[in-house]
N, C-alpha and C positions, 0 to 999 in steps of 0.2 A: 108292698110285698110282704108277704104274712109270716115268712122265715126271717126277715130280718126286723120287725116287729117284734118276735119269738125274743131276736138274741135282744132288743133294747130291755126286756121287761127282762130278761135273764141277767143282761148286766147291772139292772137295779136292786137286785138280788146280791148280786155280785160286790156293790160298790159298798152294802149297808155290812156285807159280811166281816168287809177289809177291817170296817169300823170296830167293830166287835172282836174281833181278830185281838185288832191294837188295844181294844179292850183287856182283853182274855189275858193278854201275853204281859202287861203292865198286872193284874192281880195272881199269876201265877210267880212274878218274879219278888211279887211284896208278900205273899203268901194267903191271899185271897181266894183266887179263884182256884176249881175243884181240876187238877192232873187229869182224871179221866177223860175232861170233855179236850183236853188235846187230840184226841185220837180223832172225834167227831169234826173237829175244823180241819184237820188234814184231811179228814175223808169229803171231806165239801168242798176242796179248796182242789184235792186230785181227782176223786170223783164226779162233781157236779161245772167243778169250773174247767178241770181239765181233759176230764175223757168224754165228756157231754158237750159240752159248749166249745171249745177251742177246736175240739175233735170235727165238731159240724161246719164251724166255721172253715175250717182246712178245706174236708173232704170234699165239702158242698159249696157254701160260697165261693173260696176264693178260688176254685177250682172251675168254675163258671166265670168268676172273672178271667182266669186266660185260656179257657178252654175255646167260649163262647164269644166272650166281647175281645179275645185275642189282646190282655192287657200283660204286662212283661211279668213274669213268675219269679224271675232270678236278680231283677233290683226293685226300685219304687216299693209303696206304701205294701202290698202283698208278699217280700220277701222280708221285711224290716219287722214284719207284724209275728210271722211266722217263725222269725228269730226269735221274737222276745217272748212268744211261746214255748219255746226250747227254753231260753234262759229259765223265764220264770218256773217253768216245771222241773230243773236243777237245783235250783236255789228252794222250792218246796218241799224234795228228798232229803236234801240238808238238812232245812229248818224242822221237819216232822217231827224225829226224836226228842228233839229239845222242846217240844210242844207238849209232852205227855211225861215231863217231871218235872220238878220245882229244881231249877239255877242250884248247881254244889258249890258256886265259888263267884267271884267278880267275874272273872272271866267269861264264864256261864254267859251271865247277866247280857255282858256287852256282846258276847256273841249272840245270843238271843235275839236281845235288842236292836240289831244292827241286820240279820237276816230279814227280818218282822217288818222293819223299817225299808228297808230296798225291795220287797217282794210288793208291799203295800204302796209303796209312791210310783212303782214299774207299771203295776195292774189299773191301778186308779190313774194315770196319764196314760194306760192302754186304752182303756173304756172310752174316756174322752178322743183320742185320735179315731175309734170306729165310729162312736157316736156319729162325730162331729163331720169327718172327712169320708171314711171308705165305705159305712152304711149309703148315705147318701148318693155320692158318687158313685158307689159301685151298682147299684138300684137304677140308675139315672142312665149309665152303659149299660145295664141289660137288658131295659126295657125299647132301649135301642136298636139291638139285635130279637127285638120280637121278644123277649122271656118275661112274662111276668110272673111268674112262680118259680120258687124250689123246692125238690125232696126234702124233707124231713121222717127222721125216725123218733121211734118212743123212747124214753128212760130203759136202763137195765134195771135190775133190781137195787145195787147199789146206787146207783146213780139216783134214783127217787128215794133211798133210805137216806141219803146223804142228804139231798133236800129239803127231805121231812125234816131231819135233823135242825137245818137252820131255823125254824121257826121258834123253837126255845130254847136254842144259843143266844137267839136276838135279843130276845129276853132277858133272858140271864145275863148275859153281857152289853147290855147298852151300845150303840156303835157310837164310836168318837170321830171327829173327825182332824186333822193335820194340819196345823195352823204353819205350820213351815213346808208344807208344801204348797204352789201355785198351781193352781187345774183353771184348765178354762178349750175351747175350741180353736179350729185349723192346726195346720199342719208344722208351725212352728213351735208348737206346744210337743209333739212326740219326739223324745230321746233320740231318733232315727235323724231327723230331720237336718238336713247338713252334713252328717257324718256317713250313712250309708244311704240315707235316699233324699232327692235333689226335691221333695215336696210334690203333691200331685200336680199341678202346672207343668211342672219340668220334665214329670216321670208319665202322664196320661194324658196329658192337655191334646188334641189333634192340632191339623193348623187351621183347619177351619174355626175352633175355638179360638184360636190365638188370634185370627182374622176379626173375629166378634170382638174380644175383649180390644183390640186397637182403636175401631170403629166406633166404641162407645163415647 
């Protein structure tokens, strides 16, 4: 399916940016890196990750997932995903400000630091949960119900300035990557998973699957 191909090579985008971010956010607090280009990772992080990409994912995928393949909106992996869409678009309001001036105190610092840190370990074990589990799956029940394509729209204008943008942030900031965080695939890896949704088995499995997987 050519839209959810779209979002993996988006999320690859997505994951080198987080890098860069942690980059950015460790030389503006030692006094390295340049205050102005904060404005540009918020504008990439609101614009290209979140009113571009989250946006598409809402209105068009998962929207197709219980429209179409009639999969549950209000728990399981499509309501857990959509929360932490919300979260993280909270927590990037926050963090903005603090992205486009050098730290006035410790407090700054740890604030900073600690937004930077939860927005960056959220997204990057977001990524891995569509990757791994609901691109898949969710491709797998619509090709089910007959669909093998979805709508897709263009950039706005921001939204493709925001993207240009990242091409010499990456640059200029190196992406690093999180040696205390674990990433890796399935449904025991997403935040969600135990707490608000019981895993795609328990939340999509039919029984006809459940029939298959006994049988093996």
């Amino acid at each position: 399916m050519k839209l959810i191909t779209t979002f993996q090579d988006e999320h690859a985008l997505i994951d080198q940016m987080l890098g860069s971010l942690r980059t950015y956010v460790g030389g503006l607090i030692d006094g390295t890196s340049a205050p102005e280009d904060g404005r540009r990772f918020a504008a990439f992080f609101s614009e290209f990750a979140g009113h571009f990409h989250h946006d598409r994912e809402e209105r068009v995928l998962f929207d197709a997932l219980v429209t179409e393949a009639e999969l549950p909106g209000d728990r399981g992996p499509v309501q857990a995903l959509v929360h932490e869409h919300a979260e993280m678009k909270e927590w990037l309001c926050e963090m903005a400000p603090l992205l486009e001036r050098r730290p006035q105190s410790e407090d700054d610092c740890v604030r900073l630091r600690t937004l930077t840190t939860r927005y960056s370990h959220t997204l990057w074990r977001h990524i891995d949960a569509e990757n791994s589990v609901l691109y898949p799956e969710g491709a797998e029940r619509l090709h089910r119900c007959n669909i093998r394509e979805l709508p897709d729209r263009p950039m706005s204008e921001a939204e493709a300035a925001a993207r240009e943008d990242a091409a010499a942030l990456l640059v200029r900031y190196p992406p690093v990557e999180d040696d205390a965080l674990t990433r890796g695939d399935g449904c025991f890896m997403c935040r969600a998973y135990g707490e608000t949704c019981g895993g795609l088995e328990a939340e999509w499995w039919t029984e006809l699957e459940w029939e298959e997987f006994f049988m093996r």
